[in-house]
C-alpha positions in Angstrom: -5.5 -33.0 -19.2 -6.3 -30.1 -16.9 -7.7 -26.8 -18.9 -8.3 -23.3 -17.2 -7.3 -20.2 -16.7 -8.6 -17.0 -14.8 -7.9 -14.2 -13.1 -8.0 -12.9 -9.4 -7.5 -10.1 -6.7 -4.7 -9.9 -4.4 -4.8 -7.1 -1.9 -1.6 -5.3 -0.3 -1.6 -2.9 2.5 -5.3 -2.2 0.9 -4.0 -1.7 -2.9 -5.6 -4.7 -4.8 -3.8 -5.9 -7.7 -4.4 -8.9 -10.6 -3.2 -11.9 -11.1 -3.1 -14.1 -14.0 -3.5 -17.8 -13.5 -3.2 -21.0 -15.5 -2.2 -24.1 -16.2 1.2 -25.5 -18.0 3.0 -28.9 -18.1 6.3 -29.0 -16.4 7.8 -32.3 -16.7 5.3 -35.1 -16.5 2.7 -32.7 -14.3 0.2 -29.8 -15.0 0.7 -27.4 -13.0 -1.0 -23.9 -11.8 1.2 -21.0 -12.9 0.1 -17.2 -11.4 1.9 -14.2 -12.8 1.4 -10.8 -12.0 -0.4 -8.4 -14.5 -0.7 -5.2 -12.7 -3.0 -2.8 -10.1 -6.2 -4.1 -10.3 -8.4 -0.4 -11.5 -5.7 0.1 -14.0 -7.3 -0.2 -17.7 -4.2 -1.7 -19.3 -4.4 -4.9 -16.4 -7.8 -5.3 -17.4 -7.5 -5.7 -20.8 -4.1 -7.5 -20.6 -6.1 -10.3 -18.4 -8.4 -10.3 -20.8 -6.2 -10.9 -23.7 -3.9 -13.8 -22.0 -7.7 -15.3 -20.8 -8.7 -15.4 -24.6 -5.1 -16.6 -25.8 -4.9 -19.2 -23.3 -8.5 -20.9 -24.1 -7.7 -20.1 -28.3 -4.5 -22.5 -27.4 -6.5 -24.9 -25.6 -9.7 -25.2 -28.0 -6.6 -25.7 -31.0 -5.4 -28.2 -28.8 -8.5 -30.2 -28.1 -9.3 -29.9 -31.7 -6.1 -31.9 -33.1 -6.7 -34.5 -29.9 -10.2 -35.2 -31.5 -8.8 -35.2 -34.9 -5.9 -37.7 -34.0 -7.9 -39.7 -32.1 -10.9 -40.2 -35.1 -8.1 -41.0 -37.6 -6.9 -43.5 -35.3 -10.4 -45.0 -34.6 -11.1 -44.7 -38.6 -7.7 -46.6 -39.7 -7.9 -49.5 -36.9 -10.8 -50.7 -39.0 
């Protein structure tokens, strides 16, 4: 399983603007997605990046925790 997400700076003719990236399955592979979220000084980019961070790792964290869970139960009833 490959986890993270993050955000960076791309510059244009010396404009900067954010990125979003993470990861998604597509098919039988993970793979690194980037979408665009805006100018880079703009408040609303900021906190949209910051809200799609904190979404993506609440998904991931939900995620891992019914793994674990699955996995214990099928630990637990193979005894």
């Amino acid at each position: 399983m490959q986890v993270g997400c993050g955000v960076y700076l791309h510059t244009v003719r010396r404009q900067a603007y954010l990125y979003f990236w993470h990861y998604e399955t597509k098919g039988r592979s993970r793979v690194q997605v980037k979408e665009y979220i805006g100018p880079a000084r703009s408040a609303r980019s900021i906190s949209e990046a910051a809200r799609r961070c904190e979404g993506y790792y609440e998904r991931a964290m939900a995620e891992l925790q019914r793994l674990r869970a699955a996995s214990l139960a099928t630990i637990r009833g193979s005894s």
